[in-house]
N, C-alpha and C positions, 0 to 999 in steps of 0.2 A: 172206676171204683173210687170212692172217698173214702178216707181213714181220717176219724176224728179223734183226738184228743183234748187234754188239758190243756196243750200252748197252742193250739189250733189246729189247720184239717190239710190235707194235703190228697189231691185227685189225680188219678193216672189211667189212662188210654193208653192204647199202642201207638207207641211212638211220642207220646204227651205228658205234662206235667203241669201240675201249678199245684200252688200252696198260699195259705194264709195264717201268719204273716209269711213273708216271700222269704225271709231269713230262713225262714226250713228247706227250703231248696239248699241251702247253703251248708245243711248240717253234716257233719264227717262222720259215719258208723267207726266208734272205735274197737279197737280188738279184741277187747272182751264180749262187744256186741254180737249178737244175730246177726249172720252176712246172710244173704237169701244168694241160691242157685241163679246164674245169669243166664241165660239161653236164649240167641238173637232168633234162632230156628228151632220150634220144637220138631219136627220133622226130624230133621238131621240129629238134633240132640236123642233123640230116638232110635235109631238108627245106631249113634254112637254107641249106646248104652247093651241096646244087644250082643255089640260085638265087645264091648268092655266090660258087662256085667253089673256098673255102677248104676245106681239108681236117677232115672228121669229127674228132670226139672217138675216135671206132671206126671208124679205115683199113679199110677192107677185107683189104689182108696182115694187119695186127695184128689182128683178129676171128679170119681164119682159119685164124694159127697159135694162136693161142691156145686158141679150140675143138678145134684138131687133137687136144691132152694128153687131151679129153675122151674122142673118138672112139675114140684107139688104147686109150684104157682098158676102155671097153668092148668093143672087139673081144675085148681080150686077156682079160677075162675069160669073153667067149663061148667063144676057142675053149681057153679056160683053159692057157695058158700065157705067159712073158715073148716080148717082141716086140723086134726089132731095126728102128728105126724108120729111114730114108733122109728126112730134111728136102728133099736136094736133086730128089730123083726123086720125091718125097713117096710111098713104095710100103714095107711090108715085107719085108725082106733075108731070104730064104729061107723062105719061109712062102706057096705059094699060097694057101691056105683063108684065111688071115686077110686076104689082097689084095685079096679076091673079095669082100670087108663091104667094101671101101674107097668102093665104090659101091653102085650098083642099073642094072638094064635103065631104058632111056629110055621112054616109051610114045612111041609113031608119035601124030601127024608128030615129035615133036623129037628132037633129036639136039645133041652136044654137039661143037662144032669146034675143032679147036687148029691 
């Protein structure tokens, strides 16, 4: 993932890093700053969480908008064209065929209840 800004851009992989200029590798989060969740294992931090109640490193809302950008992408290149996404009703905005990937049939017995 790249994050770009104003004094430049910085990319990170698991396990990776670089930045340009290379001075923002260098930069100290101060205490009034944003600290992000550190989590070497989400498994285990997982796991922690059930048993301590504290919230994941990966919310479950934040996993599953996140993944969302993936899915509509590959719909949209399934049924190859741009897609008008609804975050709130999570559906696409005129497009049956592309709504219709938004799932799968359930196999008997489950079923999914809202």
């Amino acid at each position: 993932m790249t994050f770009e800004g104003t004094d430049g851009w910085i990319w990170v992989a698991r396990g990776r890093i670089d930045a340009e200029p290379k001075s923002l590798l260098d930069s100290v989060i101060g205490p009034e700053e944003t600290h992000l969740y550190k989590s070497e294992n989400h498994f285990r931090n997982f796991i922690d969480c059930v048993i301590s109640r504290k919230e994941p490193v990966a919310p479950c809302e934040i996993a599953h908008r996140s993944i969302s950008i993936a899915h509509l992408g590959n719909i949209a290149m399934r049924v190859g064209r741009d897609l008008k996404w609804d975050p709130v009703t999570e559906q696409i905005i005129g497009d049956d065929t592309a709504n219709k990937m938004l799932s799968r049939p359930y196999r008997a017995p489950w079923k999914l209840e809202v």
